[in-house]
C-alpha positions as CSV (number, residue, x, y, z in Angstrom):
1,X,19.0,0.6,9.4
2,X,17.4,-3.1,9.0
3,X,16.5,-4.1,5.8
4,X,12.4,-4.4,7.4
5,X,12.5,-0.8,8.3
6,X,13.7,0.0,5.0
7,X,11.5,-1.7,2.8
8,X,8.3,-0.6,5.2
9,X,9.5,3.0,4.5
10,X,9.5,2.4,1.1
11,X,6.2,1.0,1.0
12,X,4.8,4.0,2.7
13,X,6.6,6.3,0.5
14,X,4.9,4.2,-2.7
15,X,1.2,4.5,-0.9
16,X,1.3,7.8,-0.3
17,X,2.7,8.3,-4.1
18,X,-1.0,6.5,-5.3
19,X,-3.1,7.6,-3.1
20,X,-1.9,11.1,-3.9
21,X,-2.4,10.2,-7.6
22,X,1.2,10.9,-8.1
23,X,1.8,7.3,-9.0
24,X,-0.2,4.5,-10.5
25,X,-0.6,1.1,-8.5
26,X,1.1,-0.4,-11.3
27,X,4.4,1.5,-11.2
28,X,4.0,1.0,-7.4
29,X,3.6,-2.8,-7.7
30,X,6.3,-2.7,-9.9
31,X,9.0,-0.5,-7.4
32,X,7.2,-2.3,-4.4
33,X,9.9,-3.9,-1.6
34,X,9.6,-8.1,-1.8
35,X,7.0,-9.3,0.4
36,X,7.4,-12.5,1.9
37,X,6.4,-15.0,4.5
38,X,8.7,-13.5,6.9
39,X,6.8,-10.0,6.0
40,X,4.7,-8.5,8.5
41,X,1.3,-8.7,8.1
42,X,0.7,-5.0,7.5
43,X,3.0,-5.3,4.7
44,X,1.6,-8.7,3.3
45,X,-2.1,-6.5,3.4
46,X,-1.1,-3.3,1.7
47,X,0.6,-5.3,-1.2
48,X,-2.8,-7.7,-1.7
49,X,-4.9,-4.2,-1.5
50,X,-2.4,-2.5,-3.6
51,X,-2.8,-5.4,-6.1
52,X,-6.7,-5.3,-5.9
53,X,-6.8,-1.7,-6.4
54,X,-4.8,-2.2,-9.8
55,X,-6.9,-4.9,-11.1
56,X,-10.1,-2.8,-10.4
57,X,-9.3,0.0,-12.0
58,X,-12.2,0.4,-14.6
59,X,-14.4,-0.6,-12.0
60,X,-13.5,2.7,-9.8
61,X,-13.8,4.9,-13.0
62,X,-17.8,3.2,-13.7
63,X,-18.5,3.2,-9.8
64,X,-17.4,6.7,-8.0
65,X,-18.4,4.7,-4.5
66,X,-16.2,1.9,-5.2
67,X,-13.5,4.3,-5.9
68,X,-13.9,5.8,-2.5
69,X,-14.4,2.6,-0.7
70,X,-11.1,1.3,-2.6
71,X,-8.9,4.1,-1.7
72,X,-10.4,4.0,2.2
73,X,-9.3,0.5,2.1
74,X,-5.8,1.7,0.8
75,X,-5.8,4.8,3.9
76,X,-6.8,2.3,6.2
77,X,-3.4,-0.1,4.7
78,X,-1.8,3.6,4.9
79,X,-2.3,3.6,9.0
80,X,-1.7,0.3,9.6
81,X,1.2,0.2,8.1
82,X,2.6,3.4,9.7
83,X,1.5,2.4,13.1
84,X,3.3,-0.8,12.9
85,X,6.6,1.3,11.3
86,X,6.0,3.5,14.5
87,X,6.0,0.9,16.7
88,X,8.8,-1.1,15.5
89,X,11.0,2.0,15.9
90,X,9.8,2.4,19.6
């Protein structure tokens, strides 16, 4: 298994940990894979969201919308990610 695969698997596994609120973005930022410039740009997106979504989080407990429109934005990271995974694998 390539060492891409790997760390795009264990990126997924880390989104799905937050947006499951099993895990906070900060002990996801802090287990996340090294992005670089050779990263894809699904992986290079999740991380900036991911880093966003930490940094915002007394906004999301003020602003219920903001809340859902952040973790859309992290779902939408979610798919992108895993249809790029997907297709890699093809």
């Amino acid at each position: 298994m390539d060492l891409e695969k790997c760390d795009s698997e264990k990126a997924l596994s880390l989104l799905k940990a937050v947006l499951a609120n099993q895990l906070s973005a900060e002990a996801a930022l802090a287990d996340w894979p090294t992005v670089s410039k050779t990263s894809s740009k699904a992986m290079k997106n999740v991380y900036h969201q991911l880093y966003h979504y930490l940094a915002d989080e007394d906004i999301r407990t003020r602003e219920p919308e903001y809340a859902q429109y952040q973790q859309a934005g992290l779902q939408r990271c979610l798919d992108d990610l895993l249809a790029e995974t997907t297709t890699t694998l093809e």
